[in-house]
One Martini backbone bead per residue (centre of mass of N, CA, C, O) as a GRO file, in nm:
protein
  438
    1UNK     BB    1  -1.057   0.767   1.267
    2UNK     BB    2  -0.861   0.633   1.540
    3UNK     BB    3  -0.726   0.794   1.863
    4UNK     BB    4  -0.483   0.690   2.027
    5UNK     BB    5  -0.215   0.875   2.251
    6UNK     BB    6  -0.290   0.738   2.577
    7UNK     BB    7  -0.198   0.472   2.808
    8UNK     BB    8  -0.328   0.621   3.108
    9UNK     BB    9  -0.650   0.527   3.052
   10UNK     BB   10  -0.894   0.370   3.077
   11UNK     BB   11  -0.990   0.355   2.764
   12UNK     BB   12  -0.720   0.287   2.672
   13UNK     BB   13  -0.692   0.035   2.807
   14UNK     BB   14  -0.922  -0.128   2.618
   15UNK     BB   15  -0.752  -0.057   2.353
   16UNK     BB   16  -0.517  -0.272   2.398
   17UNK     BB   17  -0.362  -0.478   2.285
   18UNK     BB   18  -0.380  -0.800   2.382
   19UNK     BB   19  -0.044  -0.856   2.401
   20UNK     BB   20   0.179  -0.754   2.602
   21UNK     BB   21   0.531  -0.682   2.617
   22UNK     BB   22   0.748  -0.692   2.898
   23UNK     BB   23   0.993  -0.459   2.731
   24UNK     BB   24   0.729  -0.285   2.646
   25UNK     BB   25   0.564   0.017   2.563
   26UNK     BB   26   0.290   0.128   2.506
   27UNK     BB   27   0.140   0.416   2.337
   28UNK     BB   28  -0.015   0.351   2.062
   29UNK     BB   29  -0.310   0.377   1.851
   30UNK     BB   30  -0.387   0.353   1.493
   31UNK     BB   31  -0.682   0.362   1.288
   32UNK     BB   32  -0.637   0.304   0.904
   33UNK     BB   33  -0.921   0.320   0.723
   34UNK     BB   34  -0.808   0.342   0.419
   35UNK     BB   35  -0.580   0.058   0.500
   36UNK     BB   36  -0.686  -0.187   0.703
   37UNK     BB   37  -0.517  -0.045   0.968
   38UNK     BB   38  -0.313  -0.086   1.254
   39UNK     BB   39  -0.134   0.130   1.444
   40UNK     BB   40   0.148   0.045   1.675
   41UNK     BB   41   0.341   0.211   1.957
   42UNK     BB   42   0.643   0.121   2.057
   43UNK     BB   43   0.899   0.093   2.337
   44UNK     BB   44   1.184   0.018   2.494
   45UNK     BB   45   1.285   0.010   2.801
   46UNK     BB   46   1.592   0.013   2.809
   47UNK     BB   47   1.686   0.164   2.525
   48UNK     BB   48   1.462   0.294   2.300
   49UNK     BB   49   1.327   0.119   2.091
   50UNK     BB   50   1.099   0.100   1.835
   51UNK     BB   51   0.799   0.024   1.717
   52UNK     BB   52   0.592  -0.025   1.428
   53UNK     BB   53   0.287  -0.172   1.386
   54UNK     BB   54   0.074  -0.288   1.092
   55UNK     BB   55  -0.173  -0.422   1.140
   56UNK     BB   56  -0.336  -0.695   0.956
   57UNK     BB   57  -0.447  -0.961   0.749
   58UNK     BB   58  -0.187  -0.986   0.609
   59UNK     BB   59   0.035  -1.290   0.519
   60UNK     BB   60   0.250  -1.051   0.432
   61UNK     BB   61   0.510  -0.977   0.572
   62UNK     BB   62   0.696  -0.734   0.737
   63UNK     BB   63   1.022  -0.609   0.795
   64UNK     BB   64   1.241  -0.329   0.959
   65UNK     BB   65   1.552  -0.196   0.981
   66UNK     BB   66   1.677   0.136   1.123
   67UNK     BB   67   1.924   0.384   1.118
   68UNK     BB   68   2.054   0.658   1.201
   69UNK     BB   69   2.259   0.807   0.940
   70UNK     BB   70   2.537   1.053   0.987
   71UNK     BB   71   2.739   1.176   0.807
   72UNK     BB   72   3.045   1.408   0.761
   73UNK     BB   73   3.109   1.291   0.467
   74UNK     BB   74   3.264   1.120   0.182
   75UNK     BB   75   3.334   0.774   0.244
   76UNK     BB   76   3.086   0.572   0.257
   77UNK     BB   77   3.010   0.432   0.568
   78UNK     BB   78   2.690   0.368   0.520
   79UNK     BB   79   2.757   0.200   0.254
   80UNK     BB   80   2.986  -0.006   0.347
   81UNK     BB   81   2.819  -0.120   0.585
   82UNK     BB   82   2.553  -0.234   0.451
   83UNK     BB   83   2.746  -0.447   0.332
   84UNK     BB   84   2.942  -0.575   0.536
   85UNK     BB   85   2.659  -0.625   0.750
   86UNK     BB   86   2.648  -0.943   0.531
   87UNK     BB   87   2.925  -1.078   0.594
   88UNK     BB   88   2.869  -1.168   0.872
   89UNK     BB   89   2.815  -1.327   1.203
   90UNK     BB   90   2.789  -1.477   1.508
   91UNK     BB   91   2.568  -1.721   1.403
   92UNK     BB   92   2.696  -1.654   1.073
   93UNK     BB   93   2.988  -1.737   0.985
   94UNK     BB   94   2.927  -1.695   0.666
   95UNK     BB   95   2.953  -1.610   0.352
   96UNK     BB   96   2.690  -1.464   0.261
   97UNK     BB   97   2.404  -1.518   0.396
   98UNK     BB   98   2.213  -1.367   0.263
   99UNK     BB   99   2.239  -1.446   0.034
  100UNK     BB  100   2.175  -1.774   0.055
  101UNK     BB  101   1.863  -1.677   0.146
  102UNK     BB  102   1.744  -1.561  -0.154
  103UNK     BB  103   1.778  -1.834  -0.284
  104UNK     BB  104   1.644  -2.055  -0.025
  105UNK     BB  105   1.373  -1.876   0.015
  106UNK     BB  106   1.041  -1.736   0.028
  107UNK     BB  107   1.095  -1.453  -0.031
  108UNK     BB  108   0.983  -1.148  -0.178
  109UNK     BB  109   1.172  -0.997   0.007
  110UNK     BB  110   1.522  -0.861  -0.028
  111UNK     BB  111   1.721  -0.586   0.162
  112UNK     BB  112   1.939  -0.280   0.134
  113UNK     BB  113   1.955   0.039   0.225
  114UNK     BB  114   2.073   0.399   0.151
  115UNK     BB  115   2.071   0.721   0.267
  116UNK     BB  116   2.099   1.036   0.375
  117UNK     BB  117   1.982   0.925   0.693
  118UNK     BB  118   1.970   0.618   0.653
  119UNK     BB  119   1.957   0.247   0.743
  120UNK     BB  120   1.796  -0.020   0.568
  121UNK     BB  121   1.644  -0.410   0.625
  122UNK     BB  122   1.419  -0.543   0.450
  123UNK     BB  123   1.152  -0.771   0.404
  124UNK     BB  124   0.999  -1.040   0.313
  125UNK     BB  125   0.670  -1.306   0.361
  126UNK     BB  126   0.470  -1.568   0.391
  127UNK     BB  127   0.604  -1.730   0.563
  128UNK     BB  128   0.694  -1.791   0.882
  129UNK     BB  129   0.906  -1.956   0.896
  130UNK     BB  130   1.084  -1.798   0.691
  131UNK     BB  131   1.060  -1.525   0.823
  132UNK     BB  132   1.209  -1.612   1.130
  133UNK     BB  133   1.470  -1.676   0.983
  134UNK     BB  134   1.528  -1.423   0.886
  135UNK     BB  135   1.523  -1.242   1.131
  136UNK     BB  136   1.761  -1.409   1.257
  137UNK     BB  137   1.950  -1.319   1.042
  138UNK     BB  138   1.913  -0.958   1.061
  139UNK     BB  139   1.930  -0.942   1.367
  140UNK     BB  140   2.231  -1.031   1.362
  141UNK     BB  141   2.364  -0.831   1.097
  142UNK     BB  142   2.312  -0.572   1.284
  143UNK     BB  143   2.374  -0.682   1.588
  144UNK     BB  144   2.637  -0.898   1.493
  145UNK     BB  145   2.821  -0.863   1.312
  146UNK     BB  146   3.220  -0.894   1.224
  147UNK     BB  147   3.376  -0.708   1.059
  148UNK     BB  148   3.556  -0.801   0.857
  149UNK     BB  149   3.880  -0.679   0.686
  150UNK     BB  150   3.809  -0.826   0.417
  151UNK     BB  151   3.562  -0.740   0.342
  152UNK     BB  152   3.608  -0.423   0.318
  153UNK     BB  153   3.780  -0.453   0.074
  154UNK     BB  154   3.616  -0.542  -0.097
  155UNK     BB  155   3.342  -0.347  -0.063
  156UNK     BB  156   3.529  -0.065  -0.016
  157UNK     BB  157   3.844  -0.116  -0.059
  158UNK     BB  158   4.153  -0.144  -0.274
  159UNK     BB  159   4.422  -0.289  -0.388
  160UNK     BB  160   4.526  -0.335  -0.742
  161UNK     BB  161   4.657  -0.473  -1.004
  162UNK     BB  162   4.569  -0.449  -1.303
  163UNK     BB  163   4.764  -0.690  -1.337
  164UNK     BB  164   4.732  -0.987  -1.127
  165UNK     BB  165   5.013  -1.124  -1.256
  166UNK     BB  166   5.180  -0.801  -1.241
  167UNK     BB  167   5.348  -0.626  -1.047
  168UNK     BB  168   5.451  -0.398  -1.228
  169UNK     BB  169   5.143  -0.316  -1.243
  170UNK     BB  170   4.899  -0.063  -1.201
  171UNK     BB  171   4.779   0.049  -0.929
  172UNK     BB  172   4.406  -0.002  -0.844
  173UNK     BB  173   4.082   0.056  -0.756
  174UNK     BB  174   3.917  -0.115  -0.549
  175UNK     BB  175   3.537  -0.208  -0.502
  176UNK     BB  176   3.226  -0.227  -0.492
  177UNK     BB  177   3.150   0.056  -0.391
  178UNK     BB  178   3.358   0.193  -0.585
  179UNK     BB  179   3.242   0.129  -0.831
  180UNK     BB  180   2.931   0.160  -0.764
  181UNK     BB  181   3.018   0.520  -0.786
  182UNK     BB  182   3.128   0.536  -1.048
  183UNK     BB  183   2.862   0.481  -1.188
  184UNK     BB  184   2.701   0.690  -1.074
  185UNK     BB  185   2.914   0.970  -1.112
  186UNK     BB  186   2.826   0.940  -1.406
  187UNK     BB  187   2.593   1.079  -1.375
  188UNK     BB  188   2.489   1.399  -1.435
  189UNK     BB  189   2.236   1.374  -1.225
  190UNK     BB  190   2.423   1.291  -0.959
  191UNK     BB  191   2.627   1.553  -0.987
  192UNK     BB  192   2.361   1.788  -0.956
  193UNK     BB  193   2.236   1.649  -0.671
  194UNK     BB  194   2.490   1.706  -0.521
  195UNK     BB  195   2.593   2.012  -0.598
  196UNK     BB  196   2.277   2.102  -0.476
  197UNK     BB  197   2.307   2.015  -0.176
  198UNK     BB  198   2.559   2.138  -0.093
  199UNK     BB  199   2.441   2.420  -0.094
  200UNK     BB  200   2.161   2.346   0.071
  201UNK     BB  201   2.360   2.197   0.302
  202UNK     BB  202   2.636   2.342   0.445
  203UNK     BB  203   2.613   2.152   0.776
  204UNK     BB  204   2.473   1.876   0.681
  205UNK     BB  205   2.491   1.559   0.570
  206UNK     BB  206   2.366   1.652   0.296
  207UNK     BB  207   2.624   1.756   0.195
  208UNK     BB  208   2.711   1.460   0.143
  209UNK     BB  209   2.797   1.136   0.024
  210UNK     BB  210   2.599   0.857   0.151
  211UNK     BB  211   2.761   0.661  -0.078
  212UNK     BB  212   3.015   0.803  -0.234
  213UNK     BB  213   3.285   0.896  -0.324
  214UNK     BB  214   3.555   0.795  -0.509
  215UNK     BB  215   3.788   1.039  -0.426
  216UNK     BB  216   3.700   0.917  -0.073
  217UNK     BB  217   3.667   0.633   0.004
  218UNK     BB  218   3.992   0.596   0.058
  219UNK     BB  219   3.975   0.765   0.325
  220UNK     BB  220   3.878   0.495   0.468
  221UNK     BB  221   3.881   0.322   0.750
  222UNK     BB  222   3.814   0.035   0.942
  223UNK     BB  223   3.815   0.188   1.218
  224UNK     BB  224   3.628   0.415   1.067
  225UNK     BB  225   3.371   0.172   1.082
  226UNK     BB  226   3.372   0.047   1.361
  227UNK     BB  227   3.297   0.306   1.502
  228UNK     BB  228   3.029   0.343   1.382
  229UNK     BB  229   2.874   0.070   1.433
  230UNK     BB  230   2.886   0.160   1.730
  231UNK     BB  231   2.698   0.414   1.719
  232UNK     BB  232   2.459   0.327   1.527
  233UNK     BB  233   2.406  -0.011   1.542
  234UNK     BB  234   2.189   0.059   1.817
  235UNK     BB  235   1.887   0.029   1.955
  236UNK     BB  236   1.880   0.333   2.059
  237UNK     BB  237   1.859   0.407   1.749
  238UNK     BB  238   1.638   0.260   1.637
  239UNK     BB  239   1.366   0.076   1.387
  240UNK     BB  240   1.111  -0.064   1.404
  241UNK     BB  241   0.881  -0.221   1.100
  242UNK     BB  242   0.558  -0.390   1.077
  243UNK     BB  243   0.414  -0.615   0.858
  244UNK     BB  244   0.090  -0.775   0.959
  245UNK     BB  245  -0.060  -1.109   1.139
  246UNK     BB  246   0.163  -1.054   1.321
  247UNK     BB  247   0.256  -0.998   1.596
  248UNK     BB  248   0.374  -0.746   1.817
  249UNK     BB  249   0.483  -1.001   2.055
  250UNK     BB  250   0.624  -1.165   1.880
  251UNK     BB  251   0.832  -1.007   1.768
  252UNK     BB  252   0.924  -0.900   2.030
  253UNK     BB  253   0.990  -1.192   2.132
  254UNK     BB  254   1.262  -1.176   1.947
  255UNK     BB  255   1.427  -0.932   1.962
  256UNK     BB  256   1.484  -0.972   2.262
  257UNK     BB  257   1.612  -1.260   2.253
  258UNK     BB  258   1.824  -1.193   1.966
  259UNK     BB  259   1.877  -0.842   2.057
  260UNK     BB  260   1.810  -0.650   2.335
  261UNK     BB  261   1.908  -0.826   2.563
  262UNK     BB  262   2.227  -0.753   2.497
  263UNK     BB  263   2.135  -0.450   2.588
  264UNK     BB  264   2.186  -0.089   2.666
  265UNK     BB  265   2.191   0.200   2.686
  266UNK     BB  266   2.237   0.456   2.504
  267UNK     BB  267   2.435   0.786   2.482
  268UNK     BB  268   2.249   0.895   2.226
  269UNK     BB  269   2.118   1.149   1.940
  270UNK     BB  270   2.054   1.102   1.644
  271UNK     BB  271   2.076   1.392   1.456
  272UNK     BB  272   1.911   1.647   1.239
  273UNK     BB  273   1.951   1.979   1.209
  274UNK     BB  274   1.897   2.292   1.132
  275UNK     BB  275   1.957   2.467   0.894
  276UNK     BB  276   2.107   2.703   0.773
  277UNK     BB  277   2.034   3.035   0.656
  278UNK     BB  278   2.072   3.247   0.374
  279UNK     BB  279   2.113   3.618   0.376
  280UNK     BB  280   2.118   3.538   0.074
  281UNK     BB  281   2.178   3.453  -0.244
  282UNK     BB  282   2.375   3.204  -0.444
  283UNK     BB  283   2.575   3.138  -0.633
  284UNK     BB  284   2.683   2.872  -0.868
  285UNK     BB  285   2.973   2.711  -1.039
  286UNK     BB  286   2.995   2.437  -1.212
  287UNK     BB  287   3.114   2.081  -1.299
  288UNK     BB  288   3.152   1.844  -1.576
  289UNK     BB  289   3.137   1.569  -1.738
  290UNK     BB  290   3.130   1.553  -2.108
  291UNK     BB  291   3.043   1.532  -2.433
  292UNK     BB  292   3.066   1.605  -2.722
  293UNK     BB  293   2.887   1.926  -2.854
  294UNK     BB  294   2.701   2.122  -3.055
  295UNK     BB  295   2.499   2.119  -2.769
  296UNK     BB  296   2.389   2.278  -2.528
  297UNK     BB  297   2.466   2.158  -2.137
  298UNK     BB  298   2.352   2.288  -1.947
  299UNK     BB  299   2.272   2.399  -1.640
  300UNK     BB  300   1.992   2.554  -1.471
  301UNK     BB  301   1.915   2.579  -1.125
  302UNK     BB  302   1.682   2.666  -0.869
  303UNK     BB  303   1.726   2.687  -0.500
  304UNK     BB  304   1.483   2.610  -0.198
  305UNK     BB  305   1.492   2.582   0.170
  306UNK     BB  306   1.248   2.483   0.347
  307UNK     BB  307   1.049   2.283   0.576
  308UNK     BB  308   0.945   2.042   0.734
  309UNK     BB  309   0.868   1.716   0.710
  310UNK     BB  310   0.741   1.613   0.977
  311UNK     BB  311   0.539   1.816   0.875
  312UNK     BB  312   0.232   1.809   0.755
  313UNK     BB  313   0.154   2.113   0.665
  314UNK     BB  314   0.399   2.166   0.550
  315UNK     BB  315   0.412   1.957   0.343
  316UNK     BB  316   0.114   1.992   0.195
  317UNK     BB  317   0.230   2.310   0.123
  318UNK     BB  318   0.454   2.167  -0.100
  319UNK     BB  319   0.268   2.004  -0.247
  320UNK     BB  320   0.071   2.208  -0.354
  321UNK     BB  321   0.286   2.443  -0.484
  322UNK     BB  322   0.439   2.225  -0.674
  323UNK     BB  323   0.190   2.067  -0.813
  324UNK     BB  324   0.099   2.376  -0.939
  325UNK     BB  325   0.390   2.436  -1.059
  326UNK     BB  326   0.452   2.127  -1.187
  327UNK     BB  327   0.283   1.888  -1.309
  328UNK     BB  328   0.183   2.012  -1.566
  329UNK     BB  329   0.195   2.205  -1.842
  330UNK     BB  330  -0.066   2.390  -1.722
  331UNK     BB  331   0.161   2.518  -1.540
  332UNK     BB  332   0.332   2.775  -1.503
  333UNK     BB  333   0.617   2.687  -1.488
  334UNK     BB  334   0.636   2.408  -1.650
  335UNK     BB  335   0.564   2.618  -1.919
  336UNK     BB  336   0.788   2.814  -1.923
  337UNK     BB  337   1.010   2.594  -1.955
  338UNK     BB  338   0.904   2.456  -2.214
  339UNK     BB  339   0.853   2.747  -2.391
  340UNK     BB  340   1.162   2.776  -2.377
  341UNK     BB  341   1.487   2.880  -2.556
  342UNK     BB  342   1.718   2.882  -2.320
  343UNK     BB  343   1.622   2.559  -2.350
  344UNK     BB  344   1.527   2.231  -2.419
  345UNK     BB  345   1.450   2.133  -2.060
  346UNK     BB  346   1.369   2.082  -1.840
  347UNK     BB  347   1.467   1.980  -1.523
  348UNK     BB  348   1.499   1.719  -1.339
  349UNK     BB  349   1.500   1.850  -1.067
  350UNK     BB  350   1.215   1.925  -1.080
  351UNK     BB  351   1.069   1.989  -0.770
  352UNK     BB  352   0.984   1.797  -0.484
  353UNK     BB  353   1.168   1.742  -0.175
  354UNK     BB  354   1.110   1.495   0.082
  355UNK     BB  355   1.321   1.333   0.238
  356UNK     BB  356   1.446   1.520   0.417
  357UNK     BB  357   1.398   1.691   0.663
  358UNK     BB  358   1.436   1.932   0.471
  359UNK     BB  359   1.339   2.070   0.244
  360UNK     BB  360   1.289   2.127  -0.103
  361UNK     BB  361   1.313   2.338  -0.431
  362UNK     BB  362   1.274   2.290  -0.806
  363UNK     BB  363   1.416   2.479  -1.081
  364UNK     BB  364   1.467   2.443  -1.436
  365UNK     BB  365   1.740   2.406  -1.722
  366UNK     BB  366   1.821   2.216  -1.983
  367UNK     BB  367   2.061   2.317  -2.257
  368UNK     BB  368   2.236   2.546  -2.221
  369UNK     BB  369   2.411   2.816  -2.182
  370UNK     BB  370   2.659   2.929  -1.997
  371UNK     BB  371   2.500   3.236  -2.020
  372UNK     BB  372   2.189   3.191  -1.871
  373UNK     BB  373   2.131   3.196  -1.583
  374UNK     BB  374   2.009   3.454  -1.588
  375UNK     BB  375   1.764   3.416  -1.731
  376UNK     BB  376   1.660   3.219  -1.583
  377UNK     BB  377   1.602   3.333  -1.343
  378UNK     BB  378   1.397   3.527  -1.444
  379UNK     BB  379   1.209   3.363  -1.541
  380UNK     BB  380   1.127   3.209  -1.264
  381UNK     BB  381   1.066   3.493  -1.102
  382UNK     BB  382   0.849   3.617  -1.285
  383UNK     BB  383   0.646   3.405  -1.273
  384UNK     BB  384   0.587   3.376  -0.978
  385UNK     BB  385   0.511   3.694  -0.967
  386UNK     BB  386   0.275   3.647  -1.111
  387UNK     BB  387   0.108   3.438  -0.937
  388UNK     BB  388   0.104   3.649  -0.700
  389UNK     BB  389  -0.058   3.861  -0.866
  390UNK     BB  390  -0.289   3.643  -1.009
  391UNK     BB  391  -0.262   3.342  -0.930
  392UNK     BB  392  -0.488   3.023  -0.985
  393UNK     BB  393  -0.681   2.904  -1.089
  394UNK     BB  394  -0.905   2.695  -0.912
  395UNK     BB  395  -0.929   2.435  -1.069
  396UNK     BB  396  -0.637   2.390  -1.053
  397UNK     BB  397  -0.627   2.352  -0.736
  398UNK     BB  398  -0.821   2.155  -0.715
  399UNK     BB  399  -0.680   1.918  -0.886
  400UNK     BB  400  -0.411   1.889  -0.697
  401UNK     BB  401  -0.581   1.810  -0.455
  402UNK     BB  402  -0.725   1.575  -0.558
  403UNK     BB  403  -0.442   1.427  -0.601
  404UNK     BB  404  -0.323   1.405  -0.317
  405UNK     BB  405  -0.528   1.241  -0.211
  406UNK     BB  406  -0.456   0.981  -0.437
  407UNK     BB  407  -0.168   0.957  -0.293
  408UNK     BB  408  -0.270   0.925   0.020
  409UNK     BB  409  -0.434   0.617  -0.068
  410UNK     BB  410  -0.187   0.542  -0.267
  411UNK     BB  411  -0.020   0.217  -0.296
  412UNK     BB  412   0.250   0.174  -0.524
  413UNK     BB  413   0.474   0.070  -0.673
  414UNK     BB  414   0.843  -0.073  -0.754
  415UNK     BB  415   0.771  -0.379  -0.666
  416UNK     BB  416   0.658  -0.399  -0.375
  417UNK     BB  417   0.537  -0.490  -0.121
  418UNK     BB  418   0.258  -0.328   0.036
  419UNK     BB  419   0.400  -0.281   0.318
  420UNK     BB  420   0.623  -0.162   0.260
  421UNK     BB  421   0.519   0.079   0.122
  422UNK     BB  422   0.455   0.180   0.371
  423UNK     BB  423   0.655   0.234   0.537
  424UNK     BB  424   0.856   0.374   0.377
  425UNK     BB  425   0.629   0.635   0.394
  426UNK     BB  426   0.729   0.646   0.734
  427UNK     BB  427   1.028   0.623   0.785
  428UNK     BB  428   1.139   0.928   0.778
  429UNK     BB  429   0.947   1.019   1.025
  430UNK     BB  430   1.065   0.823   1.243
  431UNK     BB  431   1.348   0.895   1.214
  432UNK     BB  432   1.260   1.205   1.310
  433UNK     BB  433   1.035   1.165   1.551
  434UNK     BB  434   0.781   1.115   1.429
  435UNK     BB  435   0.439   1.067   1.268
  436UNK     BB  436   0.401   0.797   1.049
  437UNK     BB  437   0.056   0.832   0.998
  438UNK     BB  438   0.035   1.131   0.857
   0.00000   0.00000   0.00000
């Protein structure tokens, strides 16, 4: 692997890209031979927008634009803006310009998505012709939206008559997102991973469902959706990351013309700040819907939050850690939960998050007893005290390590592009101003 770091250097100035955009500043190149690419990283000289380009021999492109989105509430306004940015825009102005190119086009992948702290919209093709006309729609829909004020009540909420044809008939809530929340928030695994989040978050973005809750997004007005779109969805805050044979002089030479040349700098840091951290650990006991049953429901978690997922160190000592704690049957906590009779089975919850700025790690059972909580504890609590105590034979901790290297190699599933999932895996970290390289 080589690592050039600055571009200040005669020696770096001779293995810099062949050909330099003046409106970027390169920063650096970074050879990642065990992936055949070269990763190339720059900066928009008047905005600040990033740019990392995962340069390939591979004729399957990809594009990528990320804004980070913090929410500060549950009206889901990253969620319906995501719907919104993609329902016409200033060279598109007609009904779904996207969904009409997924039709039209020959693109491999086209998609839009929203985390809990980025909203990202990236695409795939083989075609150049069709990738650049791609680029056109996607940089149109998301730097010239025109989030017209009907679309908003589409995708995000408006009253409708129970019978349409009823006026005297019960006013109930819809919209595409509203419905769409309605349908993830009934599934008890994203009841109990919000209420986990709300806990483990209380005063970040993560605190939040930046979904949107069902409960809360009737809470949105169309204007705090315009302000929102103002403030996040501007160049200064953006990050751009493409992979393929196009160059990145090319790509950026699109940028300029279609998309950055038409701003200035915002005066805006949009950051997720680091979690106050409890002087005790808490209890908490919430509720959620289920059928009736003979069986007890109950879930019992518990929750640890960790150091920064852009700290590498800290990063592979979490995956470590949980790895071996965790990873299959002969793991000592992952053992102690399936062979205990406390609960029916481990909860899904368990494992390592790692997608959020500070990290998360969670074990726990469901299928319990509403009383078993504090048993739950103790089983936990014990096990962990047992391994500090005795240990973990090496040829485990040997076999974890093992893993994560197979893992940091391999690049798959999904059913995504092989580009995409590259950048996706380093998305989460160029977000938070991190190296995605790492």
């Amino acid at each position: 692997m080589a690592v050039v770091s600055s571009p200040n250097t005669e020696q770096n100035n001779s293995i810099q890209p062949p050909k330099l955009h003046p409106a970027f500043e390169w920063q650096r190149s970074e050879e990642i031979s065990s992936l055949n690419i070269t990763m190339e990283e720059y900066v928009h000289r008047v905005t600040g927008a990033k740019h990392f380009h995962l340069s390939s021999e591979n004729t399957e492109n990809v594009f990528l634009v990320a804004f980070r989105t913090v929410p500060m509430d549950s009206s889901g306004v990253a969620h319906i803006l995501e719907h919104t940015a993609l329902c016409g825009s200033k060279n598109f102005p007609v009904r779904d310009p996207f969904f009409m190119m997924i039709r039209r086009s020959l693109n491999t992948f086209m998609n839009a998505m929203t985390s809990s702290d980025w909203t990202a919209y990236p695409f795939a093709s083989k075609n150049k012709k069709d990738f650049n006309n791609l680029l056109s729609v996607y940089l149109d829909a998301t730097f010239f939206s025109r989030l017209h004020e009907l679309d908003f009540a589409q995708e995000g909420h408006r009253l409708e008559f129970a019978e349409p044809e009823n006026p005297d008939s019960e006013l109930q809530y819809k919209g595409v997102v509203f419905n769409e929340m309605k349908g993830a928030m009934s599934s008890t695994n994203s009841v109990l991973w919000q209420t986990i989040s709300k806990y483990v978050f209380p005063t970040t973005t993560y605190h939040f469902n930046s979904g949107g809750e069902p409960d809360h997004i009737p809470d949105l007005s169309y204007q705090q959706l315009l302000d929102f779109y103002k403030s996040h969805y501007h160049p200064s805050n953006a990050v751009f990351m493409t992979f393929g044979d196009i160059s990145a002089f090319d790509h950026q030479e699109k940028f300029q013309e279609q998309a950055l040349s038409h701003f200035d700098k915002l005066d805006i840091n949009i950051e997720v700040k680091d979690e106050k951290r409890y002087l005790a650990p808490i209890a908490v006991e919430e509720s959620y819907a289920s059928e009736e049953s003979e069986k007890p429901q109950s879930h019992v978690v518990l929750a640890w939050l960790l150091g920064h997922s852009s700290d590498l160190g800290e990063l592979f000592r979490a995956e470590l850690v949980s790895s071996v704690l965790l990873d299959n049957s002969a793991s000592p906590l992952l053992r102690a939960l399936e062979t205990s009779d406390i609960g029916s089975s481990p909860s899904p919850m368990c494992g390592l998050e790692d997608s959020n700025r500070e990290m998360s790690i969670m074990a726990g059972l469901e299928g319990c007893l509403a009383e078993s909580s504090e048993a739950v504890e103790r089983l936990i609590i014990k096990t962990l005290e047992d391994v500090v105590k005795n240990g973990i034979p090496y040829a485990q901790v040997e076999a974890s390590l093992h893993q994560l290297e197979l893992h940091q190699r391999e690049i798959s599933g999904d059913g995504y592009p092989y580009g995409l999932q590259l950048i996706l895996a380093g998305l989460s970290t160029a977000i938070h101003r991190g190296d995605p390289s790492s």
